[in-house]
C-alpha positions in Angstrom: -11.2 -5.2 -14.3 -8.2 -4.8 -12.0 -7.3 -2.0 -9.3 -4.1 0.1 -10.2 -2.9 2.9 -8.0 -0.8 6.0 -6.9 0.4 7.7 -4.4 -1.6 10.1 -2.6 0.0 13.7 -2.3 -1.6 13.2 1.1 1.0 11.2 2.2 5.3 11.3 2.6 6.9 8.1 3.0 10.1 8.2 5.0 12.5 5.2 5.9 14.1 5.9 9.4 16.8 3.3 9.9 14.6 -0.4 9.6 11.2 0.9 9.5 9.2 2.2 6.7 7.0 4.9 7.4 4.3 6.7 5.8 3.7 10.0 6.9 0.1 12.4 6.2 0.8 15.8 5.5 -2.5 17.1 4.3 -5.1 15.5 6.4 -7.4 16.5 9.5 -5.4 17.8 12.3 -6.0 14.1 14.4 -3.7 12.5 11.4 -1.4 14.9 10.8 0.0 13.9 14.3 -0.3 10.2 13.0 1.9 8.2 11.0 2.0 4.4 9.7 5.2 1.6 9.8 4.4 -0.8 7.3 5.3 -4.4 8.0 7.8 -6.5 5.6 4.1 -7.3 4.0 3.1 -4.2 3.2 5.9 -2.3 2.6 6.2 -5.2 -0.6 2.6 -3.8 -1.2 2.6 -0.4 -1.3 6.4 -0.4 -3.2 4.4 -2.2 -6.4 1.4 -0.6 -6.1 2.9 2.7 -6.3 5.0 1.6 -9.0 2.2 0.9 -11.0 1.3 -2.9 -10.9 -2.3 -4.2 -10.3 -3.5 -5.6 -7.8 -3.5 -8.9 -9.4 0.3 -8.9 -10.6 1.2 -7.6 -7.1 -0.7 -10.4 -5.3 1.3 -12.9 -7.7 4.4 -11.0 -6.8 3.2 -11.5 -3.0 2.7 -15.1 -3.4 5.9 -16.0 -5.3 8.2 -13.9 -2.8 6.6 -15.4 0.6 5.4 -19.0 -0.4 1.7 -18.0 0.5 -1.1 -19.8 -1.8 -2.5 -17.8 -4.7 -5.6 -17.1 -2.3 -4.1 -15.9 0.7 -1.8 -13.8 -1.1 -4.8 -12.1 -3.5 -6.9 -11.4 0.5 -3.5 -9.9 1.8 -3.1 -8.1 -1.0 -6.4 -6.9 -1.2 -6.7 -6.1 2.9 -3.5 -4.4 2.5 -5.1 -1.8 -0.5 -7.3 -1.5 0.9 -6.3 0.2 4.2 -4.0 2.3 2.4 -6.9 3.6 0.2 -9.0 4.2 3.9 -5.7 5.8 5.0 -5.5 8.3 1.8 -2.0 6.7 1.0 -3.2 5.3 -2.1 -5.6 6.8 -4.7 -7.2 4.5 -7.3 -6.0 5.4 -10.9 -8.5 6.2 -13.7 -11.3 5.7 -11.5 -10.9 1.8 -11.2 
């Protein structure tokens, strides 16, 4: 079965001229002076996953958009979900 997600409450995401952030709000006091850019990567990540697509279609996506072989885009993909889940910025859905 494949991972779908959403967006933690945890987390704002702001975009401050070229940079995408994400920003905790309801965290430990040591994050909530924290925040996190997201590269060209995974700012393509984290828009799909939080729109809903698997982590399968999402690493397709990945691999069609930036010429990367099926394998390298599904470990991106799957790096990059995974530090967002670590981070509290995604949330699995339905217990995936």
């Amino acid at each position: 079965m494949t991972r779908q997600f959403s967006k933690s409450g945890a987390i704002v995401e702001r975009k401050i001229r070229d940079e995408h952030l994400l920003v905790p709000i309801m965290r430990s006091e040591a994050t909530l002076d924290s925040f996190f850019v997201l590269n060209e990567t995974a700012r393509f990540i984290w828009t799909r996953a939080t729109a809903g697509q698997s982590e399968e279609d999402i690493a397709a996506a990945l691999a069609a958009e930036f010429d990367a072989s099926p394998a390298e885009a599904a470990d991106d993909t799957r790096r990059v979900l995974d530090e967002l889940l670590s981070l509290g910025a995604l949330q699995l859905k339905g217990g995936a």
